[in-house]
C-alpha positions as CSV (number, residue, x, y, z in Angstrom):
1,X,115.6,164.2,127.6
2,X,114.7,164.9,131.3
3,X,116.7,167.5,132.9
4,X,116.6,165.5,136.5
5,X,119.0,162.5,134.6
6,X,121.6,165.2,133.8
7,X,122.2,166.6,137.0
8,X,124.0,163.2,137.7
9,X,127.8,163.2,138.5
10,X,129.9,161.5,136.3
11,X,131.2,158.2,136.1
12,X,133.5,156.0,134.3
13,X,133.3,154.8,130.8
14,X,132.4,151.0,132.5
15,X,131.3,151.6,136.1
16,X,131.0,148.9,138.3
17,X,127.8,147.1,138.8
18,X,127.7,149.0,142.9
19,X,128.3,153.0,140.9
20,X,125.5,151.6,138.2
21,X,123.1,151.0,141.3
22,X,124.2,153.8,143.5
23,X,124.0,156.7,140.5
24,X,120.5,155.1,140.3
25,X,119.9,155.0,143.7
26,X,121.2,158.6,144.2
27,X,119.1,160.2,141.5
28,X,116.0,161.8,143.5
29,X,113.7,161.2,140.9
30,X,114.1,157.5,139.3
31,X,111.6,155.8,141.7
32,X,109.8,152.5,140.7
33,X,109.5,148.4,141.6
34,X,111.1,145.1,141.5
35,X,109.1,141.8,141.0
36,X,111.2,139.1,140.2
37,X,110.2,135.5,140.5
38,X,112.4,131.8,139.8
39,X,115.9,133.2,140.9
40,X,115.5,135.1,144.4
41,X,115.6,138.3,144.1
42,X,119.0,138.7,142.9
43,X,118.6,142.4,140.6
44,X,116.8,144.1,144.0
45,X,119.6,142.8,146.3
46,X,122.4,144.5,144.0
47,X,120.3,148.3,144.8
48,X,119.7,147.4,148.2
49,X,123.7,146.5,148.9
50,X,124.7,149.6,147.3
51,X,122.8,151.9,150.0
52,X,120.7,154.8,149.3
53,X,118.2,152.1,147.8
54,X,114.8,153.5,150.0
55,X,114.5,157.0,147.8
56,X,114.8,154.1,144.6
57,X,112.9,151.0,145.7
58,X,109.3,151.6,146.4
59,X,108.5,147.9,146.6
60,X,110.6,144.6,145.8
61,X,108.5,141.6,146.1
62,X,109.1,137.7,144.7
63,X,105.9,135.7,144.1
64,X,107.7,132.4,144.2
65,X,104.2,130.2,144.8
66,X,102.4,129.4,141.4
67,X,99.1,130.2,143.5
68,X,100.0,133.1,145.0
69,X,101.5,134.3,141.5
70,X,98.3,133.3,140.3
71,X,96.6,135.1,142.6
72,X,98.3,138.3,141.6
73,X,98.8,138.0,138.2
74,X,96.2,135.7,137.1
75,X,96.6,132.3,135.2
76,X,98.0,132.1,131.7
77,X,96.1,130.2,129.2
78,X,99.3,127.7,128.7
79,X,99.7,127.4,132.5
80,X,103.3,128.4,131.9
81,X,104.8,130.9,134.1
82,X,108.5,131.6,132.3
83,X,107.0,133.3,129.4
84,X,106.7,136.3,127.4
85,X,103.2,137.1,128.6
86,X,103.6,136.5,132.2
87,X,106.2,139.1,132.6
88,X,104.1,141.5,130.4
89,X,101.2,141.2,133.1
90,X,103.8,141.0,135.8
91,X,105.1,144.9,134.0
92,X,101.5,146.2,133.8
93,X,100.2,145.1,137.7
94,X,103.2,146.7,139.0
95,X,103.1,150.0,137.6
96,X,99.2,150.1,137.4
97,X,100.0,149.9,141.3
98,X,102.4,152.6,141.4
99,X,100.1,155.0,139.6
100,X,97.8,154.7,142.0
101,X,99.7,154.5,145.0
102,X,101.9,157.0,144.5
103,X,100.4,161.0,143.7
104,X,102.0,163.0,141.2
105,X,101.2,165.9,143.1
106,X,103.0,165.4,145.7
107,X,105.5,163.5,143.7
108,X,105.7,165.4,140.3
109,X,109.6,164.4,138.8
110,X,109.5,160.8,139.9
111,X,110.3,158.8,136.9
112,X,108.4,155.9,137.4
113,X,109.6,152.0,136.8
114,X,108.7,148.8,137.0
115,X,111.6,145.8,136.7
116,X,110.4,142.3,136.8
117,X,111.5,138.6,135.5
118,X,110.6,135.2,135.6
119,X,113.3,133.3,135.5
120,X,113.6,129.3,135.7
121,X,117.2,128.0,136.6
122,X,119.1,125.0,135.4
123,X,117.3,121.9,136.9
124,X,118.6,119.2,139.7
125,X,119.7,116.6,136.7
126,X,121.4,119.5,134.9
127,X,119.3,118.5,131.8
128,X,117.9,121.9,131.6
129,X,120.4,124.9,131.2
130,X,117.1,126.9,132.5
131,X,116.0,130.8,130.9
132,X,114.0,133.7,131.3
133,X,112.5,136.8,130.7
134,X,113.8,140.0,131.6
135,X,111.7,143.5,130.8
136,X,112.0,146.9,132.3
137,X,108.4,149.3,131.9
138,X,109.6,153.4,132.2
139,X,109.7,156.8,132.1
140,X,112.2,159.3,131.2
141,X,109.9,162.8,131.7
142,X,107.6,162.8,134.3
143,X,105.0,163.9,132.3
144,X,105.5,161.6,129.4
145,X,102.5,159.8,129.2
146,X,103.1,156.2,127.2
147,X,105.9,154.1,128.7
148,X,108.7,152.9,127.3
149,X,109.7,149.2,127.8
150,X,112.8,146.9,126.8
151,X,111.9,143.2,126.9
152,X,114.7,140.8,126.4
153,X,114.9,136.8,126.7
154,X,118.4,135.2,128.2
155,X,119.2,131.3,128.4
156,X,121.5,130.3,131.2
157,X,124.6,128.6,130.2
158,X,126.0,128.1,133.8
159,X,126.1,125.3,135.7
160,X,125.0,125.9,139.0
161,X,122.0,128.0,140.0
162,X,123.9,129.9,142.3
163,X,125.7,131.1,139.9
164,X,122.8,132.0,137.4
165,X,121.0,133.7,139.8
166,X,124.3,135.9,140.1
167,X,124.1,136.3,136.4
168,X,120.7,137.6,136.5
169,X,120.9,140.4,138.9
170,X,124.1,141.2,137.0
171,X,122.0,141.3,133.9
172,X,119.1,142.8,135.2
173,X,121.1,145.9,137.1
174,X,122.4,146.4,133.6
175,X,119.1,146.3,131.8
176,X,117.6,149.4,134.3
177,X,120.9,151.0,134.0
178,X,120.8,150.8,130.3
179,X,116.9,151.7,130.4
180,X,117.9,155.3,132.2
181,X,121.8,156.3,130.8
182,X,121.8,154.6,127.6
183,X,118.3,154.7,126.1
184,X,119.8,157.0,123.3
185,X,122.4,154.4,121.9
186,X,120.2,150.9,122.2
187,X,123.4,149.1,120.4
188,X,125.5,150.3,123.0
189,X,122.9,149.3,125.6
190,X,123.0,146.2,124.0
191,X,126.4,145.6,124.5
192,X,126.7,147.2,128.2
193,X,123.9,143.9,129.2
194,X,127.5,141.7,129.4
195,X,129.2,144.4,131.3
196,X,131.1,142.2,134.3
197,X,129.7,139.1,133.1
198,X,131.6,136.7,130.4
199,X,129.7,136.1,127.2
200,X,129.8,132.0,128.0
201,X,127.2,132.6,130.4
202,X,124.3,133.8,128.8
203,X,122.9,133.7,125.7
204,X,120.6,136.5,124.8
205,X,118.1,135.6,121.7
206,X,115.6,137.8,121.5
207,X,115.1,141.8,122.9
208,X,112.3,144.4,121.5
209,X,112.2,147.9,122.6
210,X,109.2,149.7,122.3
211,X,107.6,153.6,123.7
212,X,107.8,156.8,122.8
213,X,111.6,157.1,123.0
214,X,112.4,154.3,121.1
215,X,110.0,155.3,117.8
216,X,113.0,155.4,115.7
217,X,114.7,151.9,116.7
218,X,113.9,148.9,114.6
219,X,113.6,145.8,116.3
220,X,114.8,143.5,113.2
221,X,118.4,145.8,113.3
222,X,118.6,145.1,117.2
223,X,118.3,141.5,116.5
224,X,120.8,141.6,113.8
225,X,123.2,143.3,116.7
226,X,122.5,139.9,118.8
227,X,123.8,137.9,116.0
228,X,126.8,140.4,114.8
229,X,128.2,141.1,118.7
230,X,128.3,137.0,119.3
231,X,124.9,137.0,122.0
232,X,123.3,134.0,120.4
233,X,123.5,131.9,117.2
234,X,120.1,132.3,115.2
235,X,117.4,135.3,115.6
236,X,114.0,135.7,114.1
237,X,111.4,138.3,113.4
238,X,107.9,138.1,112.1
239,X,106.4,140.2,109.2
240,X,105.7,143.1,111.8
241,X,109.5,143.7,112.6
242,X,109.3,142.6,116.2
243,X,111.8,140.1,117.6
244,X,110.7,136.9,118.2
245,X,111.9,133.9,120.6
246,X,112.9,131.0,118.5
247,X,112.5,128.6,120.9
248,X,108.4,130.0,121.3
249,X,108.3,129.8,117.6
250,X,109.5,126.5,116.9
251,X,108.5,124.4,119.7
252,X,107.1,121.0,119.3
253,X,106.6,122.6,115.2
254,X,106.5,121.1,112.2
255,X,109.5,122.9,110.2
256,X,109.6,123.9,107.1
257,X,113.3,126.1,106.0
258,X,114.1,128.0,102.5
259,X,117.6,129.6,102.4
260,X,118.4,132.1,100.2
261,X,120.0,135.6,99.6
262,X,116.4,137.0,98.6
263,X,118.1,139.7,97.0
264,X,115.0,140.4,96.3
265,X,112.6,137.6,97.2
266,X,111.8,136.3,93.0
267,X,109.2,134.4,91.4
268,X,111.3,131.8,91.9
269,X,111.6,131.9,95.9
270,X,107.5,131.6,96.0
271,X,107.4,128.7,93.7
272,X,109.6,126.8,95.6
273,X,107.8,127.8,98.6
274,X,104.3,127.0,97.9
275,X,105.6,123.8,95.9
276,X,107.9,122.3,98.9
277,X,105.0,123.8,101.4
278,X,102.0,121.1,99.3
279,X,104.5,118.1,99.5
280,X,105.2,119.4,103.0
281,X,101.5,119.1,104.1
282,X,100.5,116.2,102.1
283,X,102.5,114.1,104.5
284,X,100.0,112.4,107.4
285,X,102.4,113.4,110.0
286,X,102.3,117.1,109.4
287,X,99.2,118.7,111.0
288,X,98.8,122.2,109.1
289,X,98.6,123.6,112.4
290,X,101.7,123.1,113.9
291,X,103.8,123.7,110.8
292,X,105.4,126.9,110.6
293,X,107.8,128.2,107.4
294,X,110.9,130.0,108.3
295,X,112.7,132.0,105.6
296,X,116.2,131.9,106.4
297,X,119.5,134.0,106.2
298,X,123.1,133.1,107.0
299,X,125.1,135.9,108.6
300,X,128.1,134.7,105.6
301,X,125.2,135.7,103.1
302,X,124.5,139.0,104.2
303,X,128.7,139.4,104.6
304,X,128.5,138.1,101.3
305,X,130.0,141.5,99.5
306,X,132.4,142.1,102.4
307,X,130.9,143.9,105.6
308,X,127.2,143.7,106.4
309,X,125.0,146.4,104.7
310,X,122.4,147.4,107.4
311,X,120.2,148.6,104.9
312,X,120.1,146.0,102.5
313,X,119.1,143.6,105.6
314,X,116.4,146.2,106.0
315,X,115.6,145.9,102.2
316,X,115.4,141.9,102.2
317,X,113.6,141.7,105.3
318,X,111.0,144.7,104.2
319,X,110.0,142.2,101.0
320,X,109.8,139.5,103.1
321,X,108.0,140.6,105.4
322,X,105.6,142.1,103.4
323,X,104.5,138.9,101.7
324,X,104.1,137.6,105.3
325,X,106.7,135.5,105.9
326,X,108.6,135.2,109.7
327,X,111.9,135.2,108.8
328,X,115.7,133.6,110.5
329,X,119.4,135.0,110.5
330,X,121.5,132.6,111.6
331,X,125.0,132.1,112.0
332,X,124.6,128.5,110.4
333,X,126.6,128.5,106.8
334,X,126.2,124.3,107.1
335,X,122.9,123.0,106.7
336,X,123.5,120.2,109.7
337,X,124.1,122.6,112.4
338,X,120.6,124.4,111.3
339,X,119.1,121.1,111.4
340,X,120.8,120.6,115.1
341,X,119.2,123.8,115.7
342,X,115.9,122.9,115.2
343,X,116.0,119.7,116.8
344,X,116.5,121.7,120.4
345,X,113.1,122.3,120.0
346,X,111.4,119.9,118.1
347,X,111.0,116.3,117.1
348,X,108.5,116.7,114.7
349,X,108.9,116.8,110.8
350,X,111.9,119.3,109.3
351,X,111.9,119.9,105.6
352,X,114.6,121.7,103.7
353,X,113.5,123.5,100.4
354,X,116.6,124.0,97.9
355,X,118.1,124.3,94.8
356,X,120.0,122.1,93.1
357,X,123.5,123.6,93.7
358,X,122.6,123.9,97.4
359,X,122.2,119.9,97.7
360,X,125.7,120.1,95.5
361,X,127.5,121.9,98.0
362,X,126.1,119.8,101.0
363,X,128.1,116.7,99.6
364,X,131.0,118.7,99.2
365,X,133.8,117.6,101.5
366,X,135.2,120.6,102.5
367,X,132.9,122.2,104.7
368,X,133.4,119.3,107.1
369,X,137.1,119.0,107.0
370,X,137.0,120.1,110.5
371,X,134.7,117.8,112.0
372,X,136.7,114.4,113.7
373,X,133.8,112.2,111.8
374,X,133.7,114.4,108.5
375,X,131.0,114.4,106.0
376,X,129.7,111.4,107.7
377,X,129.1,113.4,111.4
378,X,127.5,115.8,109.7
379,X,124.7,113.4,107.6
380,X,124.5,111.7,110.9
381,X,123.3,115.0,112.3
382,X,121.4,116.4,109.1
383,X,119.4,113.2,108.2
384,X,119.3,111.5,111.6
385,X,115.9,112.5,112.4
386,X,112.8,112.7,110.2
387,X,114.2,115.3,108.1
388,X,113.5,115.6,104.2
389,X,114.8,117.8,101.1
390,X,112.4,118.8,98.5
391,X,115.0,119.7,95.5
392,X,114.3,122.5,93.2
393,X,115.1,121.9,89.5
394,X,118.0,124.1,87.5
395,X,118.1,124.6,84.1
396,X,121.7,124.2,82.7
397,X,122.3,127.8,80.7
398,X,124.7,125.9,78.4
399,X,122.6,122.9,77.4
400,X,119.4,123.6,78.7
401,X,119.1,120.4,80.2
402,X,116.7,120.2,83.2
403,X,118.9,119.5,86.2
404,X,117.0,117.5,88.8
405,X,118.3,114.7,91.9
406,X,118.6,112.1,88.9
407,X,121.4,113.6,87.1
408,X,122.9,115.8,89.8
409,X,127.0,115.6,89.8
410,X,128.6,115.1,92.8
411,X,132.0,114.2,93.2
412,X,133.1,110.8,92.6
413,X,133.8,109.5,96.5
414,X,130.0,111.2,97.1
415,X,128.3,109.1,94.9
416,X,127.5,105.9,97.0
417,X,126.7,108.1,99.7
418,X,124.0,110.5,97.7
419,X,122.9,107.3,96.4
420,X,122.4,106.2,99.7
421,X,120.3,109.1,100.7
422,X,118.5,109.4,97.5
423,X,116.9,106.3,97.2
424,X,115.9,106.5,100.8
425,X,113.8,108.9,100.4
426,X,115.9,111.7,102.2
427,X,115.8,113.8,98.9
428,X,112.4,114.3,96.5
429,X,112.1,116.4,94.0
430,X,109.6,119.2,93.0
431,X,108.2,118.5,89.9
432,X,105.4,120.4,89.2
433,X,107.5,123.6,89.3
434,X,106.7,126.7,86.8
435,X,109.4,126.3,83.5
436,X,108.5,129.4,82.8
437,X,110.8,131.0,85.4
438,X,113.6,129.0,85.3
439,X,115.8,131.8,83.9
440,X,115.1,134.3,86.9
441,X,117.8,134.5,89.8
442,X,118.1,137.3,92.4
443,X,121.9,138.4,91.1
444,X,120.3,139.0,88.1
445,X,117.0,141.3,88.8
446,X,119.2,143.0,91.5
447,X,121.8,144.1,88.6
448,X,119.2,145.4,86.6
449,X,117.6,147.4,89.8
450,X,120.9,149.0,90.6
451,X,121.4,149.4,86.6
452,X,118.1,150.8,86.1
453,X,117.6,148.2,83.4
454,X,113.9,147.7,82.7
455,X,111.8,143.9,82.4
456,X,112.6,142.9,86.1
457,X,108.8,144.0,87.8
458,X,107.8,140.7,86.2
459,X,110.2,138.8,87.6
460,X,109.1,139.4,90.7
461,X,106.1,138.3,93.2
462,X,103.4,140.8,92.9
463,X,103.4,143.6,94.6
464,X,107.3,143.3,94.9
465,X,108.3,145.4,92.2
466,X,105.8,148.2,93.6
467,X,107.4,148.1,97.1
468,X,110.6,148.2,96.0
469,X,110.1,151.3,93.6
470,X,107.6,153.0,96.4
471,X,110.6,153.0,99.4
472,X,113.5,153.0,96.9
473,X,114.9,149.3,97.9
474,X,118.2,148.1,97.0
475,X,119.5,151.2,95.7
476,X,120.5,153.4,98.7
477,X,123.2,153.3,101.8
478,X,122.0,153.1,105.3
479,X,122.9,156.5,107.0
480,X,124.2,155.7,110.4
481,X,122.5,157.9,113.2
482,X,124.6,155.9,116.0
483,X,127.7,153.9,116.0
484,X,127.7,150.3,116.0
């Protein structure tokens, strides 16, 4: 890319976060702004100790007054200010200045920048851990004329705000040093944000990078890197491949979760959507409105043949999305710590759509042996707030019977317990499903795909089959371009 980066000395593999700001600082032509508000201004102070910060730094500012932020940035809708969309308009009104402040021809190398966050640190009553947005807007050639830009979202896990607002400049310095020396390796960038800072400090669930140099990165594969390199515990995307911020997403929602492999999404998957979704909605304390459906993943799912494929991620999520659906990949193989998960951020209704050997395995002992309370902890925690399954039927290949909550078997010192949530209402069964379908499971169809075995296009949504022959899903290897 631009010649000016490479004229650079050379540092070490891991430099220090003072040789990251002073190779910055140092370079003639990397020239741009710092508006950070919540935390100080803790990411400007780390170029400014460094020296050689006023051929960098053409302006670091911290609106720290709601009305005088308003004043510059204008008010959000939500009246919020640590959100996605303030930083955004804090990214654009900085650089829209620089444009016009600064000429290109008397300046034509400077690679412009604009670095902001909005940050909101862990409260007096330590109730609130506190979070924020980080984003960097860019150039890497003068003359390149759309920006790049690398959003990310971080939650503090700190105890003191001192020592968050630490973590941020740390954070942030890594983020514009990333932006400039790593641009071409965004999994290594992602890793280099915890350079000098301990993983228990942050948690980062949510990053999207988007321009001109960064055409060939997929968004749902960097947020598979958050959950494979230990950043944060669940991710999400939405149908358009972009990264989402669960806790935006789900907040104050009704909740409405289907776990599968969708290796591919079947016939199947869709009825026991749009079956568990009409239950879902006939209840009066579900408002259509604030209901979202989340199609979930576990991380053990996708490891499920041994290491992760990348591209049959790519695959699943490219059906998925494709019918419209915002899906999760989480690091939750029990269903109670998904259920914990959602109750961070809500209180409203959670349903659970599943088949029958799901609810099985939830009153199997062993995936609670290393709980102190056992099975019990974790029903405490699945079904303590207003929480509901909506059970799938199975057809038994041997006898054909029609397996449903009734004659379930679990095993014997699980029975007055199921009972117990049974006839409480915790578990109801879908039964106006299609019988017609009953055969069809994803092992299957994917078999005959790899197999080239015809009859599975009708075993699948429509569409599906289409997309699947069109791009060639489920039967090729990801070529890696860059190491992980």
């Amino acid at each position: 890319m631009a010649s000016v980066l490479d004229r650079d000395i050379a540092f070490e593999n891991i430099p220090s976060i003072k040789a990251k700001t002073l190779r910055i600082n140092l370079n003639p032509d990397i020239y741009g702004t710092f508006s950070e508000i919540g935390a100080g201004q803790e990411t400007a102070r780390n170029f400014f100790r460094s020296g050689g910060a006023s051929g960098t730094i053409a302006k670091a500012m911290s609106a720290y007054d709601k009305d005088f932020s308003d004043a510059i940035y204008g008010i959000e809708e939500d009246g919020r200010y640590v959100t996605q969309p303030r930083l955004k308009k804090m990214l654009t009104h900085e650089m829209k200045l620089m444009e016009e402040r600064i000429s290109r021809e008397t300046h034509p190398d400077r690679l412009f920048f604009s670095y902001a966050n909005t940050v909101a640190t862990i409260d007096f009553s330590k109730r609130y851990k506190g979070h924020g947005w980080l984003g960097i807007r860019y150039q890497l050639d003068p003359q390149q004329k759309d920006y790049d830009e690398i959003v990310l979202h971080i939650r503090f896990k700190q105890n003191e705000a001192r020592l968050q607002q630490e973590t941020l400049g740390v954070v942030g310095t890594n983020l514009i040093y990333g932006a400039f020396y790593k641009y071409h390796k965004p999994r290594k960038l992602l890793k280099y944000l915890y350079d000098h800072i301990d993983k228990d400090t942050i948690e980062i669930d949510m990053i999207n990078f988007s321009g001109p140099n960064f055409k060939d990165v997929d968004n749902r594969l960097m947020s598979l890197q958050l959950i494979r390199n230990d950043m944060t515990d669940a991710v999400m995307f939405g149908p358009d491949g972009n990264n989402l911020l669960p806790a935006t997403l789900l907040y104050k929602k009704n909740i409405l979760a289907l776990r599968g492999s969708f290796r591919p999404v079947t016939k199947v998957n869709m009825d026991m959507f749009h079956k568990s979704y009409d239950i879902f909605l006939r209840d009066p304390a579900v408002d259509q409105e604030r209901t979202i459906v989340i199609f979930e993943i576990t991380l053990s799912n996708l490891k499920a043949s041994g290491e992760i494929d990348e591209r049959d991620f790519m695959d699943r999520a490219e059906l998925l999305g494709a019918l419209g659906h915002t899906v999760m990949i989480s690091k939750f193989q029990e269903y109670y710590k998904l259920v914990e998960y959602f109750n961070n951020y809500t209180k409203e209704k959670i349903g659970l759509t599943m088949g029958v050997n799901n609810l099985i395995d939830i009153f199997d002992e062993k995936y609670y042996r290393h709980l102190s309370g056992g099975i019990l902890e974790a029903f405490g925690k699945l079904f303590f707030k207003d929480l509901q399954v909506y059970l799938y039927p199975m057809k038994n290949a041997d006898t054909g019977q029609i397996m449903t909550s009734n004659n379930i078997k679990v095993h014997p010192r699980m029975k007055e317990l199921y009972k117990f949530f049974k006839y409480n209402g915790k578990v109801m069964d879908i039964i106006d499903y299609d019988p017609e379908i009953m055969h069809i499971f994803s092992r299957d169809v994917l078999k005959k795909i790899i197999n080239d075995e015809k009859g599975w296009e009708e075993m699948l949504p429509k569409g599906i089959a289409k997309t699947i022959k069109d791009k060639n899903l489920f039967t090729r290897k990801l070529v890696k371009t860059e190491k992980a």
